[in-house]
C-alpha positions as CSV (number, residue, x, y, z in Angstrom):
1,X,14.0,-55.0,60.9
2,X,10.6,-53.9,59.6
3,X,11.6,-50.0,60.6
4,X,14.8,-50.7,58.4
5,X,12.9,-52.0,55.5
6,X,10.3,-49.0,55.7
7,X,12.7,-46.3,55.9
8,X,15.1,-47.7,53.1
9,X,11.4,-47.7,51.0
10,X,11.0,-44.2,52.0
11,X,14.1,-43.2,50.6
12,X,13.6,-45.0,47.5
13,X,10.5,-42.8,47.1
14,X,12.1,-39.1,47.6
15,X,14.5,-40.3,44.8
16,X,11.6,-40.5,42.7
17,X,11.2,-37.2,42.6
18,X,14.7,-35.4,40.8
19,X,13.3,-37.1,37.9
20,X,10.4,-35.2,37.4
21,X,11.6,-31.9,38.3
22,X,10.9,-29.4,35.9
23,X,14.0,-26.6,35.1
24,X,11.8,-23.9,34.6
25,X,10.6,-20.4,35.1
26,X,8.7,-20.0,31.6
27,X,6.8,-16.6,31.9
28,X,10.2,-15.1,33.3
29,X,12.1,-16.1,30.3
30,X,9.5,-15.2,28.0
31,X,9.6,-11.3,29.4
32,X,13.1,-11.6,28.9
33,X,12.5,-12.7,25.4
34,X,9.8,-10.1,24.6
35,X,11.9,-7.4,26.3
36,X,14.2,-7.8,23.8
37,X,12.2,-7.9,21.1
38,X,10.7,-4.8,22.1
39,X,13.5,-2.8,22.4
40,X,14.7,-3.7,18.7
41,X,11.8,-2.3,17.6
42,X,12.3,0.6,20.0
43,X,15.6,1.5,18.3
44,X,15.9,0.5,14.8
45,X,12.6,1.8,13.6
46,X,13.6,4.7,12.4
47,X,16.0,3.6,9.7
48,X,14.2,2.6,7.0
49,X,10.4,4.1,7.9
50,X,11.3,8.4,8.3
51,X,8.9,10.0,9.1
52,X,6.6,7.4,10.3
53,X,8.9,6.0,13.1
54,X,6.6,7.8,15.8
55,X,3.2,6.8,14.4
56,X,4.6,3.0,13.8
57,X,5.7,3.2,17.1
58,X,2.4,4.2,18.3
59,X,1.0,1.7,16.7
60,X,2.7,-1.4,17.8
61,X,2.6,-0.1,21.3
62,X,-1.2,0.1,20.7
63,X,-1.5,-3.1,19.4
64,X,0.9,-4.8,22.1
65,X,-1.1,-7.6,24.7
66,X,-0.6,-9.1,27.5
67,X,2.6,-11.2,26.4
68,X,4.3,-7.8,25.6
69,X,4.3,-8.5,21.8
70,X,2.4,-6.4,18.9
71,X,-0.2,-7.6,17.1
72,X,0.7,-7.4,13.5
73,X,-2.1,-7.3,12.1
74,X,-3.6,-4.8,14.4
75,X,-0.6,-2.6,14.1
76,X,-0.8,-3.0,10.2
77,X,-4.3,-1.9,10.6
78,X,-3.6,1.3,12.3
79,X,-0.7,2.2,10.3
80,X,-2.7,2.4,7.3
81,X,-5.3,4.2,8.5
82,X,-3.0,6.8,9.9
83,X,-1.5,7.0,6.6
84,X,-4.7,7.3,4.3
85,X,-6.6,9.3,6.5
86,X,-4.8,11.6,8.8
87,X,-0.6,11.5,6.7
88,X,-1.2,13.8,3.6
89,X,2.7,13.9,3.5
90,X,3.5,12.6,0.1
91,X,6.6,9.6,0.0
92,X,9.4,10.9,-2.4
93,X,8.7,7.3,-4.1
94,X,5.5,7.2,-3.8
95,X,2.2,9.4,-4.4
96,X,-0.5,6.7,-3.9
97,X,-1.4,6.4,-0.2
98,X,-3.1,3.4,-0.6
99,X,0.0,1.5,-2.3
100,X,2.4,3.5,0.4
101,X,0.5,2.3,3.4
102,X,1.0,-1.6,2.3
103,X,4.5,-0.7,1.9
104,X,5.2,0.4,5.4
105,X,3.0,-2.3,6.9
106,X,5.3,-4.5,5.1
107,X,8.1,-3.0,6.8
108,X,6.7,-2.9,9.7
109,X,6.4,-6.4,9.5
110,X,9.7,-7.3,8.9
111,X,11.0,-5.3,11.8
112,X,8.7,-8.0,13.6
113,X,10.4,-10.5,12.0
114,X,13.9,-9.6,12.9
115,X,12.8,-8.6,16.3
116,X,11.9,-12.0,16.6
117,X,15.2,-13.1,15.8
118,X,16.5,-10.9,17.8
119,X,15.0,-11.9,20.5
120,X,16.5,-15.6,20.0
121,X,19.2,-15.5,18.5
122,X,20.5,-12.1,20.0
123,X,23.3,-11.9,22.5
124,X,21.0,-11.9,25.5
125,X,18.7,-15.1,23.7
126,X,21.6,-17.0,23.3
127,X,23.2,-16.4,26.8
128,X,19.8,-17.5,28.2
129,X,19.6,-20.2,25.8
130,X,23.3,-21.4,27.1
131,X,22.0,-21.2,30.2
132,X,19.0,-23.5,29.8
133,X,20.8,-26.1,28.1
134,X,23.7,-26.0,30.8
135,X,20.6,-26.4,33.4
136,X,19.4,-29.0,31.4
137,X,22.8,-30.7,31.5
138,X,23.2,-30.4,34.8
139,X,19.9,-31.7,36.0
140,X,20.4,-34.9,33.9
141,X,24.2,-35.3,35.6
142,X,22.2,-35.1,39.3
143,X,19.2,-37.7,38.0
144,X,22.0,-40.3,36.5
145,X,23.8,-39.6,40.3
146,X,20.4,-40.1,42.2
147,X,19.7,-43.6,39.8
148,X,23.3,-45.0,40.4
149,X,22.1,-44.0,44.2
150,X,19.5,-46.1,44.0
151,X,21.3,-49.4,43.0
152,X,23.5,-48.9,46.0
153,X,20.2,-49.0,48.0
154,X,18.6,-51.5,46.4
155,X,22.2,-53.7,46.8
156,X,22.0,-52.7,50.6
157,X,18.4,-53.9,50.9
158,X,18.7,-57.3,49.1
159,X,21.4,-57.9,52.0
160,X,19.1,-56.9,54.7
161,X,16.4,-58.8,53.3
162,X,19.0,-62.0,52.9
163,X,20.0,-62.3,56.1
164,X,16.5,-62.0,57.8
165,X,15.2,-64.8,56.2
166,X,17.2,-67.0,57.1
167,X,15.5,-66.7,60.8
168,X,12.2,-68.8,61.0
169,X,10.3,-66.1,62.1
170,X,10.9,-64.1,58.7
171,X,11.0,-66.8,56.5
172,X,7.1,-66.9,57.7
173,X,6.9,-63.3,57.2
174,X,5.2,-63.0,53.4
175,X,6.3,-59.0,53.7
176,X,9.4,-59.2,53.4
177,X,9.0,-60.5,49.8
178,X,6.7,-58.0,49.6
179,X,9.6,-55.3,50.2
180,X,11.5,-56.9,48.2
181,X,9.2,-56.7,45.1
182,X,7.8,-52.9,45.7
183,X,11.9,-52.3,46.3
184,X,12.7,-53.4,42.6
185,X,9.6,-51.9,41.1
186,X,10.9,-48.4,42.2
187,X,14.1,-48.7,40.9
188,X,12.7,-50.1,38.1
189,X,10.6,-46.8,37.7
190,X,13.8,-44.2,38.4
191,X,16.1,-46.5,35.8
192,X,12.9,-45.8,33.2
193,X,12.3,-41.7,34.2
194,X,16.3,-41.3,34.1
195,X,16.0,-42.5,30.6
196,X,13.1,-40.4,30.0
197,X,14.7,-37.5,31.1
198,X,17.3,-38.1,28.7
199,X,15.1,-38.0,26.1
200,X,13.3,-35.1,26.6
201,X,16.5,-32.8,27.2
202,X,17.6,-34.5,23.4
203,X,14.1,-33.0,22.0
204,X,14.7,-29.7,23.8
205,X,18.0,-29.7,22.4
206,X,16.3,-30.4,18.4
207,X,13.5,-27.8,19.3
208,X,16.5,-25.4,19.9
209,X,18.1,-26.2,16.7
210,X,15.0,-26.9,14.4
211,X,13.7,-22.8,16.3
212,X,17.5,-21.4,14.8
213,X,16.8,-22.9,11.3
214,X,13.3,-21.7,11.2
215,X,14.6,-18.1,12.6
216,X,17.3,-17.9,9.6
217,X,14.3,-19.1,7.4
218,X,12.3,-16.1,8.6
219,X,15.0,-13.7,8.1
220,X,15.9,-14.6,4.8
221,X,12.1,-14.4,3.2
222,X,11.9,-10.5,5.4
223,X,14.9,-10.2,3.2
224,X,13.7,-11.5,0.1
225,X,10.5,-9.3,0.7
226,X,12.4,-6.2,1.0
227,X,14.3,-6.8,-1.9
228,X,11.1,-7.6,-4.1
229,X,9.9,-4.2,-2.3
230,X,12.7,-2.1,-3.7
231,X,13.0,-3.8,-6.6
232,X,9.3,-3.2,-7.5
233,X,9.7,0.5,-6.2
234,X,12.5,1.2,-8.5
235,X,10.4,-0.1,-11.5
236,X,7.5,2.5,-11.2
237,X,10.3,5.3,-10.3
238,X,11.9,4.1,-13.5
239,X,8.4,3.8,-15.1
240,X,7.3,7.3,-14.3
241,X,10.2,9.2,-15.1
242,X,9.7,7.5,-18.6
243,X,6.0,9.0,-18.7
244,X,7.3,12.4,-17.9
245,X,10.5,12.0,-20.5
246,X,8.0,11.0,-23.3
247,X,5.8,13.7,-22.6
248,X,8.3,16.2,-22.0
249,X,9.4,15.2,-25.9
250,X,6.0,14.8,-27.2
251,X,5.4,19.0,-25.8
252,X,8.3,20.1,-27.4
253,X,7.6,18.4,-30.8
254,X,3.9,19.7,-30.5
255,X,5.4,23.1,-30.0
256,X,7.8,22.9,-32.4
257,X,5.5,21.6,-35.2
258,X,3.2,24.9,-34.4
259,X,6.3,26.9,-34.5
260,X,6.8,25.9,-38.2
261,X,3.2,26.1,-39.3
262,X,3.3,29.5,-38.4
């Protein structure tokens, strides 16, 4: 009888543990995620920052840690010295090295910005991010099937339990209580984790959705920068060939008012 009580305890135990298994290789799907954000970079630099793909490049690769991610403020760094000291290629927009350098460190930090989201939100991050939820899913399914387990046990001891005190012997037996008490405590525990585990997957699920929000967020100020960029860009263009106009006009009116005094 005692070898009956102990092992059904013993089992109660091992069920213990499902609830507090954890679903994940982190620094696996991180490379995954960096990966990806890397090779966005990799391949869409070169639309908008010709012909300072290679040296933006360079610097975000020289700026990249141990996580596989640039620095931004190192690669910003770099990318204006490159471009005030050692770049004596003029923009088509823009003379002033100074102002041209902040401009492409801009840039360059957008791309960051959308290879973030790109990362997430991408086709890959959202087949790995169906993939955790579906593993999330599926590990709560197995830790509701190992708690309704458990009641079957506990219903299987409470009849062993019955039946041997009814002999004198057990009745005198203060242990048996015993395993009777430490037997409900642990179900006790695996009803509470069960719930527990339910909680924590709805969080991971609001982290995932509060993470898409914030991502769109992102995007749409990189876009609102870019705008303000262009906008701002177009207004000294516009301003400077204004300067030139009027002082195109005032030459000729010089020249023609010296044509008629002589």
């Amino acid at each position: 009888m005692k070898k009956t009580i102990l092992f059904t305890l013993g089992l109660l135990g091992l069920l213990i543990a499902p609830a507090t298994a954890q679903l994940g290789r982190v620094w696996t799907e991180f490379q995954f995620y960096s990966t990806d954000l890397q090779n966005y970079l990799k391949y869409n630099l070169s639309e908008t920052l010709k012909p300072l793909e290679t040296s933006s490049q360079n610097a975000l690769n020289g700026a990249t840690g141990d996580l596989n991610i640039p620095n931004p403020i190192a690669a910003g760094e770099q990318v204006r010295k490159d471009i005030i000291f050692f770049n004596s290629r003029p923009d088509k927009f823009e003379n002033n090295q100074a102002i041209r350098s902040n401009s492409v460190t801009n840039e360059i930090n957008r791309y960051l910005t959308r290879s973030s989201v790109e990362g997430t939100l991408g086709k890959n991050g959202q087949r790995r991010m169906k993939a955790k939820l579906e593993d999330t899913e599926t590990s709560i399914t197995k830790i509701e099937e190992y708690s309704a387990l458990t009641d079957q046990i506990q219903s299987g001891l409470a009849s062993i339990l019955q039946a041997a005190v009814k002999t004198a012997e057990a009745a005198a037996n203060p242990a048996l209580n015993a395993a009777q008490s430490q037997a409900d405590l642990q179900v006790q525990s695996i009803k509470i984790q069960t719930e527990q585990s339910k909680i924590i997957s709805e969080n991971l699920y609001q982290t995932v959705l509060a993470n898409q929000s914030l991502q769109y967020s992102n995007l749409n100020l990189a876009n609102i920068s870019q705008q303000m960029e262009e906008a701002n860009r177009a207004r000294r263009v516009d301003t400077s060939t204004e300067a030139a106009r009027l002082l195109r006009t005032t030459a000729q009116i010089d020249l023609f008012g010296r044509k008629n005094e002589n």
